[in-house]
N, C-alpha and C positions, 0 to 999 in steps of 0.2 A: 550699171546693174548687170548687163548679160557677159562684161568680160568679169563680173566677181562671182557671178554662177560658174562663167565656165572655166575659171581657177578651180574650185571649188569641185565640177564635175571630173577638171584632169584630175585634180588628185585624190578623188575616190576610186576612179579609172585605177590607177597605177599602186595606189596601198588599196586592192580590193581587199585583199585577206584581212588588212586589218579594220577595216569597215565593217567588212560581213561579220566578223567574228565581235566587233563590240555592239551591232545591231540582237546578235544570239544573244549574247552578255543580258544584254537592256530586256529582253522578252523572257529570259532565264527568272531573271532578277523580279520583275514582275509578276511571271507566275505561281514563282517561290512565296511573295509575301504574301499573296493572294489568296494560296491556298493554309497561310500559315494563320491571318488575319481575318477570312474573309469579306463577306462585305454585308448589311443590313440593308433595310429600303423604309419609308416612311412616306404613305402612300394620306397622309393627313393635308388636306389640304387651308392652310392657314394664311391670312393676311394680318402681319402686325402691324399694329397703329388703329386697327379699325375699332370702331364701337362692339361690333358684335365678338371680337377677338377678344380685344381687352375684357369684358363683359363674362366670356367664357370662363376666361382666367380666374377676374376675383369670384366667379361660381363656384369654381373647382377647389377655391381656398376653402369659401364658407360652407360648402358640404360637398368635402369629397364624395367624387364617383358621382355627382349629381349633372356634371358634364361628360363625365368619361364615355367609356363604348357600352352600348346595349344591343339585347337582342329581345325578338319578340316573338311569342311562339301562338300563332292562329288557330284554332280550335273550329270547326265546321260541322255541326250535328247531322246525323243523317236523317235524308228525309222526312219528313211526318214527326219529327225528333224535335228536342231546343235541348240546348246545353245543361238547364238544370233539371230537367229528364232524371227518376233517382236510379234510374239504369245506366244513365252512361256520367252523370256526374261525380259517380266517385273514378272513373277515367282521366279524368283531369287531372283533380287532385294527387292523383298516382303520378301523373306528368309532371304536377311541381316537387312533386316531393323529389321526382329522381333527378331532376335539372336542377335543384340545388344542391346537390352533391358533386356536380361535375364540375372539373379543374377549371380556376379561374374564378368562378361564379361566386361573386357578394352578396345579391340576393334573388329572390324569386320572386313576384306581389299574382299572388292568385288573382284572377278575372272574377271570384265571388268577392274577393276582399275589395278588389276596385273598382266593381260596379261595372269592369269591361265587358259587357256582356251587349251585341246590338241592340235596337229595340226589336227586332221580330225575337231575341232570343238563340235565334238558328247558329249562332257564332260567338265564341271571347276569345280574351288576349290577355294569353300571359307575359310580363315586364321581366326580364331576365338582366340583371347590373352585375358585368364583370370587374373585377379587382384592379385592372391594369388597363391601361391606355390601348388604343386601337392598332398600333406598330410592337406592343410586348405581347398583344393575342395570338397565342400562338393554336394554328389548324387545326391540330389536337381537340383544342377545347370545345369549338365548333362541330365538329365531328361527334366529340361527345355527348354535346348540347342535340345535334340531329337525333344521337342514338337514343334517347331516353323517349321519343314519343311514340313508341309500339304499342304503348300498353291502351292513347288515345285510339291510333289505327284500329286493332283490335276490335275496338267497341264499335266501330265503323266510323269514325270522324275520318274527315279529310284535314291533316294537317301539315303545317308547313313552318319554318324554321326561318326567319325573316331577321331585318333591322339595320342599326348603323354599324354593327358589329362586320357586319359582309361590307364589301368594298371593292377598288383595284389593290389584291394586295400583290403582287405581280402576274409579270404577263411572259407565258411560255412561247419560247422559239421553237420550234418543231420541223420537219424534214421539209415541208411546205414552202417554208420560208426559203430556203434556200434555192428553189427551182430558180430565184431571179443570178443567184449564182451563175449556175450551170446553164442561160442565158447567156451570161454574160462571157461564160468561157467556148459558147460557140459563136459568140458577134466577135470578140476577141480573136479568136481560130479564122475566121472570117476576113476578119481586117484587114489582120497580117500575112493573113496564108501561111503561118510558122507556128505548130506546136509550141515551137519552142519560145516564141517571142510570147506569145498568148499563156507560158503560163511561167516566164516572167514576169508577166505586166502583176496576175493573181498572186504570186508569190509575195510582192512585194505589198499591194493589197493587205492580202492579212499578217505580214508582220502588223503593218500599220495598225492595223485591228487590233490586235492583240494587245499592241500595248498601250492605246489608244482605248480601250476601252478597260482593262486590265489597271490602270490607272485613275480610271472612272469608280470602278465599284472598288478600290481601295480608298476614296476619297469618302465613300462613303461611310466611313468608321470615324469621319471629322463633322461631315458636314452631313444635312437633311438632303437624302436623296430619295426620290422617286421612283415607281417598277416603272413607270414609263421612261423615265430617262436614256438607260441605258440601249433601250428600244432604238430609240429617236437618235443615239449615237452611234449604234450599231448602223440605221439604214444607212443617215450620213456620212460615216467612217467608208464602210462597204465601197457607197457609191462613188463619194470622191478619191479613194484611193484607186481604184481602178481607171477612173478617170485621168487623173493628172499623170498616173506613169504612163498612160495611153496614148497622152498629147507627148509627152516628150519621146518614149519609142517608136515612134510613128515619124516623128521628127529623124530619130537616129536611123532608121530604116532606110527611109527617101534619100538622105544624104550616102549611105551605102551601096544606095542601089547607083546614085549619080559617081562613085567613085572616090569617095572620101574616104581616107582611111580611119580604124575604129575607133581608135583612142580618139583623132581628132573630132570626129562625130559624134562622140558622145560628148565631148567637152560641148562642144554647139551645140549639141541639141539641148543641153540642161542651160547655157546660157542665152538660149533665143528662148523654143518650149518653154521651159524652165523660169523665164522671166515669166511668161503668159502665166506660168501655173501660181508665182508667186503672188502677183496680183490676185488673180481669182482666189488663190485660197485666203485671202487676205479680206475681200471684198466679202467671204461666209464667214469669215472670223468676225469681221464689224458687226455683219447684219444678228449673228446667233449671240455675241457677248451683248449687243444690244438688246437684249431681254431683260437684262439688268436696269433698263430705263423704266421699267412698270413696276418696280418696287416691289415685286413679293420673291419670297426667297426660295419656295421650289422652283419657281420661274425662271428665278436668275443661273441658280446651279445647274437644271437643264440645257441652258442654253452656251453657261460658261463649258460645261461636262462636253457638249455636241461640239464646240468649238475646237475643244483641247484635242478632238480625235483627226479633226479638219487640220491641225498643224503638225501635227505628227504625220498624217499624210502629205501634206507636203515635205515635210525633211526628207523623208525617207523615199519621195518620187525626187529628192534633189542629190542624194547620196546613195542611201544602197542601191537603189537604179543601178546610177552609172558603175559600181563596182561589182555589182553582175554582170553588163553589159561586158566589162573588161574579162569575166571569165567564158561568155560567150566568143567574146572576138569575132573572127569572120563569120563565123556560123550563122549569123544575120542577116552577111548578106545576101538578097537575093538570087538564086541562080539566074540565069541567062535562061530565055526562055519561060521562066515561072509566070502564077499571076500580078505578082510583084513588079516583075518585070519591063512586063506586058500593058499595067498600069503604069508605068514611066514613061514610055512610049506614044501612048492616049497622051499623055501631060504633056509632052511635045508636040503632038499634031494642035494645040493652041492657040500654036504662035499661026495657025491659017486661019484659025475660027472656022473649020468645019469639024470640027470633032471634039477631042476632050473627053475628061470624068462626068460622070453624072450628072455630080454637083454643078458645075461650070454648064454642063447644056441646063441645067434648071435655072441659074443663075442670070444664063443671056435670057434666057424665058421670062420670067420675072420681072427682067430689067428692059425690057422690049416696050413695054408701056407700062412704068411704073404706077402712073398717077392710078392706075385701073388697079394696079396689085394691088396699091393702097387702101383704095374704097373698097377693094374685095376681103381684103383678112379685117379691117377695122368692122365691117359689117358682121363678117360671121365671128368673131369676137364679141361682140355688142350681143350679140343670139345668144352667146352661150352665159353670158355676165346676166341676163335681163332675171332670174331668181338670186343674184346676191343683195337687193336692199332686202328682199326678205329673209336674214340669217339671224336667228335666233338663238342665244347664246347661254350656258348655263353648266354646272359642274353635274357629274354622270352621279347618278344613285340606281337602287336597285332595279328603277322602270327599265334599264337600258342594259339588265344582265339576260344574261343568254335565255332563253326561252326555260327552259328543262332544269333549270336551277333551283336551289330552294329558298333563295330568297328573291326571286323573281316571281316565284310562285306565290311564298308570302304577301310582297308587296300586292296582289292583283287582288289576292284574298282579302285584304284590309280594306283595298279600295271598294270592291263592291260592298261587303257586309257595314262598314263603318265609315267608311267615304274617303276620298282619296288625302286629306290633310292629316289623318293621322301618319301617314307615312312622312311625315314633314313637318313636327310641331317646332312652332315657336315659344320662346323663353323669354319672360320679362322678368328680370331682375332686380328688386327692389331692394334700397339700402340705405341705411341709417334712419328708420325708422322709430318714430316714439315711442316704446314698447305700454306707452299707459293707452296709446290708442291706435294702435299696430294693427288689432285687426279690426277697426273700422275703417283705418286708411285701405287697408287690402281690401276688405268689401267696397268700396268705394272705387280703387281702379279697376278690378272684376267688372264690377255695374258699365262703367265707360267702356268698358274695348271690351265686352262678350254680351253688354245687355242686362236686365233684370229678368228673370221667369215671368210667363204670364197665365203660368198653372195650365198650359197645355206640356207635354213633355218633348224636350227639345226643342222648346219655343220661346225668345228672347225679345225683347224689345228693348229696343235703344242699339247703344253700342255701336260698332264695326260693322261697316258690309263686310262681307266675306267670313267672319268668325264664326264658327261651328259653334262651339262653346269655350269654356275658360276652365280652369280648375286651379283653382290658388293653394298655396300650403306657405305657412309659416315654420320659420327655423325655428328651432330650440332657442336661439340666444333672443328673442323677442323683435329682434331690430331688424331682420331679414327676412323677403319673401321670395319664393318661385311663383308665378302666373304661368302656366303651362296653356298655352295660345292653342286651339286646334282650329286651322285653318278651313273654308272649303273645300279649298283647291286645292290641287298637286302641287309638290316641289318645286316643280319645275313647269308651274304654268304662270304667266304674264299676270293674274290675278292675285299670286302670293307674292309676286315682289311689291303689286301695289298695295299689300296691305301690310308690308313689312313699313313700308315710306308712310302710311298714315299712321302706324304705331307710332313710329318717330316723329312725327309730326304733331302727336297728341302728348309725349311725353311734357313738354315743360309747363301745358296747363297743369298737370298731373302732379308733378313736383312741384307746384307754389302752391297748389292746394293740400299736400301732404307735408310736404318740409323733406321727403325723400328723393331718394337720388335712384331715378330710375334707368336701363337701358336695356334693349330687345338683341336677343342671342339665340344660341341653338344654333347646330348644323346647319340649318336650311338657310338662317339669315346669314354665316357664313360664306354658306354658298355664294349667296347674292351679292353679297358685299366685295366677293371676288370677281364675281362675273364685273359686278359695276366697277371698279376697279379698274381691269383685264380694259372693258371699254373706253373708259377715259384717256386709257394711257397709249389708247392704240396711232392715234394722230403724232402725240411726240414723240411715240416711237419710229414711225415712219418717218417722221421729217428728220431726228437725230441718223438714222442709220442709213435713209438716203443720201442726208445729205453729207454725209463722212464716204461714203462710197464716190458721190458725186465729186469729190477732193480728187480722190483715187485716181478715177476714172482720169479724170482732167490732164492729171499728171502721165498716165500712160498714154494718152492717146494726143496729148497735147494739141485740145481740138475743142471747145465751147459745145458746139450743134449735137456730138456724138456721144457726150454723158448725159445729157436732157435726153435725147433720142433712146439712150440705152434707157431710163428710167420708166420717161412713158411708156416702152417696151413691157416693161417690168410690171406696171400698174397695171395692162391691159390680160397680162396674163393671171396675176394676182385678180381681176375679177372675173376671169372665164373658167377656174379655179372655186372661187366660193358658190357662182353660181351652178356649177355641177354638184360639188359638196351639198348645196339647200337641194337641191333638185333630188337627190337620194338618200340623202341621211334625214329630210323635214318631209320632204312630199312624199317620198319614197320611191319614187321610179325606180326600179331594177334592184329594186332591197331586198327581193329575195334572191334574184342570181346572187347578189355577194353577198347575203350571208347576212344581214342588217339584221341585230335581234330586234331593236325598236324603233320606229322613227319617234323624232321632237327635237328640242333644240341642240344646238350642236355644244359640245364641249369647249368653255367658256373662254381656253387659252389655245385656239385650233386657230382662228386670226394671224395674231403676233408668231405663232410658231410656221406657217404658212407661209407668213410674208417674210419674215427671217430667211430661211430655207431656200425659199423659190427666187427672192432676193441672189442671195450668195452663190445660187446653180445655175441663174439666169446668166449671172455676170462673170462666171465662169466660162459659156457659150458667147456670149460678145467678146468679152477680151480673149478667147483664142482666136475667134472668127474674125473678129474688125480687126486687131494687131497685124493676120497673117494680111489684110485689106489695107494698111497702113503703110507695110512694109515694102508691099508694091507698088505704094506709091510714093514713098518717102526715096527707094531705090530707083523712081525713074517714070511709071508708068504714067497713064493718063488715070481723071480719075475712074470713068467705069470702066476700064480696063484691067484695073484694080481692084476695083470690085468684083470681076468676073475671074482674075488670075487669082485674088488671096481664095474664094469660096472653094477654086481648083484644090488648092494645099489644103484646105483646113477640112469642109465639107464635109467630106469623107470620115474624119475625126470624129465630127461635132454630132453627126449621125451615129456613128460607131457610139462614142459617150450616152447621148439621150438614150439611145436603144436599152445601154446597160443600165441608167437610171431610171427608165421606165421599170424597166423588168425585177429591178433590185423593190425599188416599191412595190411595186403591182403584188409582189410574191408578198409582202407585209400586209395585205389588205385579207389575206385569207385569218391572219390573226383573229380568235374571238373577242379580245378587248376593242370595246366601242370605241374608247380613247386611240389607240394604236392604228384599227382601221378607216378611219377618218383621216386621222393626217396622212398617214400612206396614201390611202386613195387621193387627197386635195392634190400632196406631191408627183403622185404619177399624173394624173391631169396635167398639172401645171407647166412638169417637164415636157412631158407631148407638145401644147401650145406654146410655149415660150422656146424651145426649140426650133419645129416644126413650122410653125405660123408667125411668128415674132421676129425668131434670128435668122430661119435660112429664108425665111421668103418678105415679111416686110422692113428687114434692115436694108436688104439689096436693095432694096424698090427706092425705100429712103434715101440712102445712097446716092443712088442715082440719080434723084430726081434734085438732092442737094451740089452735087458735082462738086467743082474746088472749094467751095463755102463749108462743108461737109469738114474739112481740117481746118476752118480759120480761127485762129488765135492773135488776138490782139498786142503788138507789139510791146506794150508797156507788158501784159502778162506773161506773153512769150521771155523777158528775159529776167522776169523776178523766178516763173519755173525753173527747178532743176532738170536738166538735161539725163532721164534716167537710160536713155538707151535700149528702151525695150525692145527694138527690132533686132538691135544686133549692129546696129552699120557698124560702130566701129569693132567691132569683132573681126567680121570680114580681113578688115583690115590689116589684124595684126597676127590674125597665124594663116597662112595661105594651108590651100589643102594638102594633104600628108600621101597621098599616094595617084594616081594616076588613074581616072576610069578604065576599067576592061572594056573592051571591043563592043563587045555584044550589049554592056551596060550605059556604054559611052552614047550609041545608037539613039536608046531612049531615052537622054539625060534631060534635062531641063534647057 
């Protein structure tokens, strides 16, 4: 493996021209079809196969637009006032008349005609049904639909512009976002102590980006994409691109400053580095295409989309790297003197163990009485995990839009005056029914799942717990009904999922007593059924994409103890992660410093895309960290001496990296989409601890306290593995160094 990287990095090295100029080509070519084609978003969130899916579908057959997108317009009387007041009711009427002339609009059902009216009065709702699906509404028409309610204002109503018509229908990048950049290009500057190196490392970055995501939203003129997606690819593109050419320039640096010459050093560094990096990005590839294991299809495309950006950053940290480096040449090295330098020198005073980098005196710290590190991070771990069994799960509606919004506004308006299940009605579906006694069957499952009257108003007996009321309507063609379910509860409270599960549960009394083919839909149960879904599949996603990483791992490190050890790593920071996520996205701690519009359950696919993510970036930080730990010991060392000399090399890296992954997230959490600031935020967490608490301080400890067991692989395994070479030993071997350290360089070499 690292003598075919570093083939590969000599001869980027030496044809740079023609590398650089066919990576221009590829980002040309990209941006050309891009803006010739552009790209759509489809912000619908679907699960096929499911009951409430399928169900949607043959609704949308039997009366178009009866599934489609809607909007609902809230009416609020003034004080002392009720909406059929004959001073401000023809106000309304004014309202509908103007909202069915607005673009899109199929039809309007006035609050006099549908009895929407509360019981105090003080409130209605008007039903607004657009012509086209939720991804063809175009902002315009919403706009439009706002404009027409001045004439209600006016009169003094308070109203508000609501429904399933509002959504994520994307999500803007703004100057904000980018501070984690401009982070990054000062931990970068930092690093290196070289302008110049720190804004190659970015250069190369956003090629990557560019066509890496450039790629992305041309895919979506094929396939159903998401405004989230491109989010979700953009942080992970950003982040691991910066990252992987960071490991290997940092690589080609140290080797510079010890005296190598360029070409040769670049070639090594892309096939030692370079191995590391291919691993790692390989280990994000498994964990993000393993989205595909949960079976829904924005799911998969997100995760395949985030992936495709992860490989592209690696080619391009394995090739146009090193044929910049080659236009760079000496100018990387560091001068004699510098702090470059200065640090080679530190990495020499080592070999007495009174001095060192940072890392290395944190290292022997750590590793001084392991078993105490141990019980020290697995403790404040455990503190920080102790709110992830409480994580409650569920897809975003309008409770969870920005405060100031108008359909945030709506949605609160509905909930007080009419109660919170109108923002979340369910759909029963009734079919093939016997048109001689159609609507007795319909009053007959009405009566079950809403009740009979008992002649007080809005008073039911029988029925569903949880059912507001019912409102049935018969098709035209005699054999088909809608039961328009109004729940008590909200969307998205623990009460509407249990009453979604005793509809279903009450259906097949229902059909042998009717001879009809009944099933529960609508949005909301939708939702659920992807939430429930999203949950089921979250266990075989983990085991599938651990344990394809655990293959991985096995093979680089050729070692049993240290891919278990990397995993529980992974799970400990994956729960200190959900449990800061519940702690302020559910409970709310600190949800107004960042900006939180709502607390309640968290967005139903933040899980699987969490543990994906923090997965692949976890194991990113091990396989640089333990590799350069491996090498020193595979090359000779003892093994905590190995432990203390690989954190010397890498340390400094793996800080440098996290730093820039924190900050690259952390800057995504100022986004106003709920959805966007949640996983940023879970990711900037997770990076901190799994960094931080995980790889530089309880792996050493681990380590340590494992000694030579810590590499042992069993001989029958040992020789069915292939031999991939990731350290490099035989590299060493076969091209000796190309030039001679300088004096002053030679001093502080290794």
């Amino acid at each position: 493996m690292a003598s075919l990287l570093a083939r590969l990095g000599r001869a980027s090295y030496r044809h740079r021209g023609v590398v650089s100029v066919a990576w221009l080509a590829i980002v040309g070519a990209v941006v050309a079809l891009l803006v010739t084609l552009g790209s759509s978003f489809d912000d619908e969130f679907t699960i096929p196969g499911s009951e409430s899916q399928e169900a949607l579908d043959q609704l949308d057959a039997a009366a178009p637009g009866a599934a489609g997108v809607g909007a609902q317009i809230v009416f609020v009387a003034p004080d002392g006032a009720t909406v059929a007041d004959p001073g401000v009711a023809g106000a309304i009427e004014q309202v509908v008349q103007e909202a069915r002339r607005a673009p899109q609009v199929a039809s309007v059902v006035s609050p006099f005609d549908s009895q929407a009216i509360s019981p105090d009065g003080g409130a209605a709702l008007a039903t607004v049904q657009f012509d086209v699906p939720r991804e063809e509404l175009e902002e315009s028409s919403l706009d439009a639909l706002e404009g027409t309610t001045a004439a209600a204002e006016e009169a003094g109503f308070e109203v508000a512009v609501g429904g399933n018509a509002y959504g994520t229908t994307g999500v803007t990048i703004g100057a904000t976002e980018f501070v984690g950049v401009a982070v990054a290009v000062l931990v970068l500057a930092l690093t290196f102590g070289s302008l110049l190196a720190a804004g190659l490392n970015l250069l190369t970055a956003v090629v990557g980006i560019a066509v890496g995501m450039g790629a992305l939203l041309l895919t979506s003129n094929i396939v159903t994409l998401s405004s989230t997606a491109p989010t979700l690819a953009l942080m992970i593109g950003l982040a691991v691109g910066i990252d992987y050419t960071l490991f290997i320039l940092s690589r080609h640096r140290t080797q510079l400053a010890a005296g190598m010459g360029p070409e040769e050093s670049a070639a090594r560094a892309v096939g030692t580095a370079g191995s590391a990096v291919v691993f790692a990005g390989l280990t994000v590839i498994i964990a993000l295409s393993g989205l595909a294991v949960v079976g829904i299809p924005f799911l998969t495309v997100m995760g395949v989309g985030a992936a495709g950006t992860v490989l592209v950053a690696v080619v391009v940290a394995l090739t146009l790297l090193p044929a910049l480096l080659g236009f760079a040449g000496e100018r990387l090295v560091p001068k004699p003197g510098s702090r470059a330098a200065r640090r080679e020198l530190a990495d020499a005073q080592e070999t007495t163990g009174t001095g060192g980098s940072m890392g290395a005196r944190w290292t022997r710290l750590v590793t001084r009485r392991p078993l105490l590190t141990v019980l020290a991070v697995l403790t404040g771990l455990a503190v920080l995990a102790v709110p992830a069994p409480q994580l409650q799960l569920a897809l975003p509606d309008n409770s969870t839009a920005a405060p100031e919004s108008p359909e945030r506004r709506a949605y609160e308006l509905i909930s007080e005056n009419f109660g919170p299940g109108l923002n979340g009605p369910l759909v029963v579906l009734v079919e093939d029914l016997d048109p001689a006694t159609a609507q007795q069957s319909v009053g007959l499952i009405a009566a079950a799942v809403g009740g009979t009257p008992t002649g007080v108003p809005g008073e039911f007996e029988g029925g569903l717990d949880g059912v507001a009321y019912v409102q049935p309507t018969l098709l035209p063609d005699g054999g088909t009904a809608i039961l328009t379910v109004i729940p008590e509860s909200g969307p998205q409270e623990e009460a509407t999922d249990a009453l979604v599960a005793e509809l279903r549960g009450l259906t097949p009394d229902l059909e042998q007593r009717t001879g009809a083919d009944l099933a529960v839909t609508g949005q909301t149960a939708v939702a659920i059924d992807v939430s429930d879904r999203l949950g089921e599949a979250l266990l075989p996603f983990a085991v599938v994409v651990v344990g394809l990483a655990l293959v991985l791992l096995l093979l680089v490190f050729r070692s049993v103890l240290v891919p278990v050890k990397a995993a529980v790593g992974f799970l400990l920071s994956v729960g200190a992660s959900f449990g800061t996520v519940v702690a302020v996205f559910q409970w709310g701690w600190f949800s107004d410093l960042l900006g939180v519009p709502a607390t309640g359950p968290v967005i139903s696919f933040l899980p699987v895309i969490l543990m994906a993510v923090l997965f692949g970036l976890a194991m990113d930080y091990e396989v640089f960290l333990v590799s350069r730990m491996r090498e020193e010991y595979v090359h000779g060392a003892a093994p905590r001496a190995a432990v203390v000399t690989g954190a010397r090399h890498a340390a400094r890296v793996v800080v440098a990296a996290a730093l820039i992954m924190f900050a690259v997230f952390a800057s995504f959490v100022t986004i106003e989409d709920v959805i966007v600031k949640a996983i940023a935020f879970g990711l900037a967490v997770g990076i901190l601890v799994d960094a931080f608490l995980v790889r530089m301080t309880l792996v050493p400890a681990v380590l340590a306290l494992l000694g030579r067991s810590a590499w042992w692989l069993p001989r029958w395994l040992d020789r069915l593995l292939p031999d991939l070479d990731v350290e490099g030993a035989r590299l060493g071997a076969a091209h000796p160094t190309a030039r001679a350290p300088e004096p002053e360089t030679a001093a502080s070499g290794r």
